[in-house]
N, C-alpha and C positions, 0 to 999 in steps of 0.2 A: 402493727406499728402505728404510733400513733404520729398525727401531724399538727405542725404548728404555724399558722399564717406569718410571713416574715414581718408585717407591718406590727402586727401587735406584740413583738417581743422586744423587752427594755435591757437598757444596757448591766454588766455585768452580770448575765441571768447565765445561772448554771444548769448543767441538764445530769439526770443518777447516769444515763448510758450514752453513748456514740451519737452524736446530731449528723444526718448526712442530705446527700444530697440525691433525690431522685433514686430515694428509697434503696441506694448503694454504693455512691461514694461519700467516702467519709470525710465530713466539714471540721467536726470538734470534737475530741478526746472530755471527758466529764470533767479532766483536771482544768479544762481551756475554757474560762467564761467568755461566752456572746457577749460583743458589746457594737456599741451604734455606728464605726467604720464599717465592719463587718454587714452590718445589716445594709447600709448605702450601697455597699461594691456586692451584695445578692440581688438586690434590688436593679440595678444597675446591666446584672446577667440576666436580669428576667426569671429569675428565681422567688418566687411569690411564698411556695411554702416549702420548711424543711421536714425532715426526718427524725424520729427517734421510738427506740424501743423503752424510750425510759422515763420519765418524767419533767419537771421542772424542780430543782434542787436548790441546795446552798453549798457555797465552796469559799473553800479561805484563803486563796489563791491570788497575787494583786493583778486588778485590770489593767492588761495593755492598752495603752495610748495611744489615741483614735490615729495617730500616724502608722498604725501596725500597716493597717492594709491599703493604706492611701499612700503612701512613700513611695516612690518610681526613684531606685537606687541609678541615677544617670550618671550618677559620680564613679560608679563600677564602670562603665561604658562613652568613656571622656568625656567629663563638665564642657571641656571646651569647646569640642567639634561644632560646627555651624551644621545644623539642620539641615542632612542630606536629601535631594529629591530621588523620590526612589526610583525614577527610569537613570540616573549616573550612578546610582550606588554601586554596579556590576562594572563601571566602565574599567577602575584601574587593576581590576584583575583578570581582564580583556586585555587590557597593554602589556604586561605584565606576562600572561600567557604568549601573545604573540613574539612577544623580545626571547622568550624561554626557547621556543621553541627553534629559535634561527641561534639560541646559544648551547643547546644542550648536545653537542655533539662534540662541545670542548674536554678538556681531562678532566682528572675524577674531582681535584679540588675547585675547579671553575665548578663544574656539573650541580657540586654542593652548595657553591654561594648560589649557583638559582634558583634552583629549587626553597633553599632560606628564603627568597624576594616572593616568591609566589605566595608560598605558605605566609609570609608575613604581611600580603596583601589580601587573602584571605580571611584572618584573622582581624585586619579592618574592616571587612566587608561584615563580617558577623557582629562588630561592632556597630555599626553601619546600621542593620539592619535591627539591630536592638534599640537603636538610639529613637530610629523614626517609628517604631512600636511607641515607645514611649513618649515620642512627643505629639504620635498622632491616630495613635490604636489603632494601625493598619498596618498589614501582613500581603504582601502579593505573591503568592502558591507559583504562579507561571513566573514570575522572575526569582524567586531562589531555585524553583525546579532547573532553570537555565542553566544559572550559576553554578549549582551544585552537582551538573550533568558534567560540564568543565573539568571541577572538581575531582569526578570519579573518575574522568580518563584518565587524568594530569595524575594521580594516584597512581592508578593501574599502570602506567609507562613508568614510574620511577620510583613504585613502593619504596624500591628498597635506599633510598637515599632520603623519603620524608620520612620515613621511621627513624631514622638517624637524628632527627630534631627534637631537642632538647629543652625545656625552659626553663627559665633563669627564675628565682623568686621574683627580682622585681616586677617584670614580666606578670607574672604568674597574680600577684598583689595586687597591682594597678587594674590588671583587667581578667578579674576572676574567675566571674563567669563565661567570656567570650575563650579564655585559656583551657577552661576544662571542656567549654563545648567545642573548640577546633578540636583538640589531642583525643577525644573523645569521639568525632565525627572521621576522623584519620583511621584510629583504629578499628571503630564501626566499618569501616566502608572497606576498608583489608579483609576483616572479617566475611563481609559478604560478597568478596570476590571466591575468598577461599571455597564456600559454599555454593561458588558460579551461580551469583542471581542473575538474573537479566538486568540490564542496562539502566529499564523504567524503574524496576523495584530497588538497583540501588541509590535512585535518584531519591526514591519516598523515604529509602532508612535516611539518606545524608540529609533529608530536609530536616526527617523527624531527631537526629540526634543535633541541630545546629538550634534548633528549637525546643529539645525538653527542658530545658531551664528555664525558659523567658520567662516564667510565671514569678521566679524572685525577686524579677527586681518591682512586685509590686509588695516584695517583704522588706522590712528594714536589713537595713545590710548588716546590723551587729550580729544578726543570726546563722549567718556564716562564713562570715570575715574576722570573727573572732579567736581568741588564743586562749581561750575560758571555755569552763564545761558547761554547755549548757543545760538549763533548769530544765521539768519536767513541761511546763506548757510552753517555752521556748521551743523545743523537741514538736511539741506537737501541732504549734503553728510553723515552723518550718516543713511539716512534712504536711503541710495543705499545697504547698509550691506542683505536685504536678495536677490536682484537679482545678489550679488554677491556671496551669500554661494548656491544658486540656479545652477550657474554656475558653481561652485565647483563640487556642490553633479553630475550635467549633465556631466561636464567633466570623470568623476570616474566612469561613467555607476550603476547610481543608479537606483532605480528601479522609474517609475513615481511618484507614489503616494508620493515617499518621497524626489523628487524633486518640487513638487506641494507644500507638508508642509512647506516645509523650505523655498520658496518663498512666501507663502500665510499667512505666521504666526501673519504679523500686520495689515492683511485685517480685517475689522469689518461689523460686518450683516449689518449694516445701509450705508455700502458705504463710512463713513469716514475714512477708514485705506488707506494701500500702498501698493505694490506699484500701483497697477490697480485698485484701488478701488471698489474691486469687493461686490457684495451684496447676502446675504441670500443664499442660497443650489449655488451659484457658485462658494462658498469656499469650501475647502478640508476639508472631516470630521478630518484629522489628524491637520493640520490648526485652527480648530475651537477648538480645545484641547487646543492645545498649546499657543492659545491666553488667554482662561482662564488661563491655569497654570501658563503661564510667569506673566501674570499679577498678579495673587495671591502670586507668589513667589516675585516680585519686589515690596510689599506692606510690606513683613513680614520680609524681609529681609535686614541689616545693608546697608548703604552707604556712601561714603567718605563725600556726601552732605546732608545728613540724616537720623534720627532714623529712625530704625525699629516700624513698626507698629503692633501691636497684629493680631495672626492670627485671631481671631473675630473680627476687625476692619475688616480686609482683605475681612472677610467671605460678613459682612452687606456689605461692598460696590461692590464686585462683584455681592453679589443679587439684589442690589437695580438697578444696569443693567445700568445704565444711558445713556438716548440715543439708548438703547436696542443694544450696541456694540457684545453682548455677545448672540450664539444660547442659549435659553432657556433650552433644552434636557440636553446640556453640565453642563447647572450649575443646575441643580438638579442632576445630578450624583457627582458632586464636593463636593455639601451639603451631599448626602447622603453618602461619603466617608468620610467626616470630620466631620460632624454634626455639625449644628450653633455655639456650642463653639468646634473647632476644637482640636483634638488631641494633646496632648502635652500643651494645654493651663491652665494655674493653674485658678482655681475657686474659688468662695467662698461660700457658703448653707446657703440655709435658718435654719437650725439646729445651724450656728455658725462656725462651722466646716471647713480648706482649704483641698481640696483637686485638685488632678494634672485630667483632662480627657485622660484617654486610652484607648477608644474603641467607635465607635458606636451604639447606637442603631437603628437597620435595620426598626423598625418599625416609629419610630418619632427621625429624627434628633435634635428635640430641647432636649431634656431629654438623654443626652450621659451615657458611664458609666465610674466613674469617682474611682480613687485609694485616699482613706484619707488618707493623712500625720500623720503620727507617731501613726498609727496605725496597729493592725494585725487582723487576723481571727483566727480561732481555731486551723489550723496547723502551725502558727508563719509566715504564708505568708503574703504580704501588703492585707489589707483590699481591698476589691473591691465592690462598690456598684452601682444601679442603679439608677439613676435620678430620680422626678417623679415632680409632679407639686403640691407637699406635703410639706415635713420637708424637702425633699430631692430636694430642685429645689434648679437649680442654680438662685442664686441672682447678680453675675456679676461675670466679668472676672478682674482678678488682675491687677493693672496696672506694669510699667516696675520695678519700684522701691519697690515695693512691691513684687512681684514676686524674686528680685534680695533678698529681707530680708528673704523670705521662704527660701531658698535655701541655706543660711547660717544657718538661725534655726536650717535646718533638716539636714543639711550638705549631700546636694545632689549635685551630680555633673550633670552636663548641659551634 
């Protein structure tokens, strides 16, 4: 493998094979020329020399504009917020938690609007916590660890009503990154209940999945806030984003495992992910989480360039595995967390009857247990029944516009 000092390489310099970084992760695709932001922000890692099997080349390719890797995308992560101190950044979801907890014992539609209030003070916190990366490339490990230990109780007590939460495109738009790293950190940390980690190690996945992103917002945001396909070195400097939030998490003294995740998160069992394209047990169990999640979440979730998919859609195509990208352990923990018509999904019975799924059943994920519409029980509470492969099976999942007329029917709010 030959090396190339970073000082003496000039801008727009193509390389015949892979430039990488410490002789294994991979910085630049042949199609992707070097140019002199790139070299400042290696320089910057203490990154003195790169990697290559291959030469110095020519390519016909136009060079990105030295804002490629100097952009800190804050406008993803509110232009406006005032520069939070990072010992208050955990405070209002401390409040937040304490008001939940003296309210959660109200009925099921109270029960839902709080849980809405926490999740969505969470969701500022990841904001939060991006914003002061950004304005001041510092990361504190003991206080997300804090945060995010909250987090996985306040989960574990009421799975089954944050899984019920939904976003909106706006939502989804405005703050991109922090929407797929909550709905993504949600379903991680389900996941690794189902799998009963211990308490510390789901502390390290929720840190690690609220954190594999942060590496893009030192990419320009048109690279994936866009509703166009993207070019062949757009592709491949977007897919630098996790050995650069890897860098991040290393620079800030994280702990390995959760520098491994955040670098490992687009590797796939069969060897076709990034950046090393590492295969089978030589990815990171926290890694192999966060690959199902993200991807279950980016199937169900609004985008500037496409609808949302039903989280049943979501569900059949993660199981069907394609290419076997996905450890198998993981997605039966997934299914068993969600059940084949996943939580929060509305139904329809074979009785006739719609009804929304709010719970699992631990024994057969096909047969969930689902809440009828505009009905109750004997003490005026929402109806709750169990599936079965009777009167009570599910016959399908709503589509969007259907699902969008329930909801006006019953005058439920999302």
């Amino acid at each position: 493998m030959n090396s190339f000092p970073v000082t003496t390489l000039k801008e727009n310099t193509f390389f015949t094979q892979e430039l990488v970084l410490d002789k294994q992760f991979i910085l630049l695709n042949p199609t992707c020329p070097f140019n002199n932001a790139l070299k400042k922000a290696l320089l910057e890692w203490d990154f003195k020399v790169v990697y290559s099997d291959g030469s110095i080349g020519s390519g016909a390719v136009a060079s990105p504009t030295p804002q490629d890797f100097e952009q800190v995308a804050i406008e993803q992560v509110d232009p406006n917020a005032n520069d939070p101190k990072k010992p208050e950044m955990g405070d209002n979801v401390k409040k937040a938690l304490e008001e939940a907890h003296q309210d959660l014992a109200n009925n099921e539609k109270s029960r839902m609007s709080v849980v809405q209030t926490v999740y969505n003070e969470y969701m500022n916190y990841i904001t939060a916590v991006y914003t002061h990366y950004a304005t001041h490339k510092v990361l504190d490990y003991q206080e997300l660890s804090n945060t995010v230990k909250d987090l996985c109780i306040f989960i574990k007590d009421n799975r089954r009503y944050v899984l019920r939460i939904t976003p909106t495109l706006e939502a989804a738009n405005k703050n991109f990154i922090v929407s797929h790293s909550m709905r993504s950190t949600v379903t991680a940390i389900v996941i690794g209940l189902q799998l009963r980690m211990p308490l510390t190690k789901l502390i390290e996945l929720g840190v690690t999945c609220i954190l594999h992103e942060i590496g893009q917002i030192r990419l320009p945001p048109q690279l994936y806030m866009t509703g166009k396909r993207l070019s062949a070195p757009e592709r491949a400097k977007l897919a630098t984003h996790p050995v650069i939030s890897f860098n991040i998490v290393k620079e800030n003294d994280f702990p390995l495992a959760v520098q491994l995740g955040v670098l490992e998160h687009h590797e796939r069992e069969n060897g076709t992910g990034y950046p090393r394209k590492l295969t089978g047990n030589k990815i990171s169990l926290y890694a192999k989480i966060i690959a199902v999640a993200c991807s279950f979440e980016a199937i169900t979730a609004p985008r500037m360039f496409k609808e949302a998919r039903s989280t049943y859609d979501a569900m059949i195509e993660v199981l069907k595995n394609e290419g076997k990208q996905f450890d198998d352990t993981v997605i039966k923990a997934l299914l068993y967390s969600l059940s084949l018509f996943p939580i929060g999904a509305y139904v329809y019975l074979q009785n006739g009857k719609i009804a929304q799924v709010t719970d699992v059943n631990p024994t057969d994920p096909r047969n969930p247990v689902v809440q009828i519409l505009g009905e109750t029980d004997e003490t005026g509470g929402p109806k709750t029944v169990q599936t079965d492969n009777g009167t009570m099976r599910i016959v399908r999942v709503l589509n969007k516009s259907e699902a969008a007329d329930i909801l006006k029917q019953f005058n439920i709010n999302k």
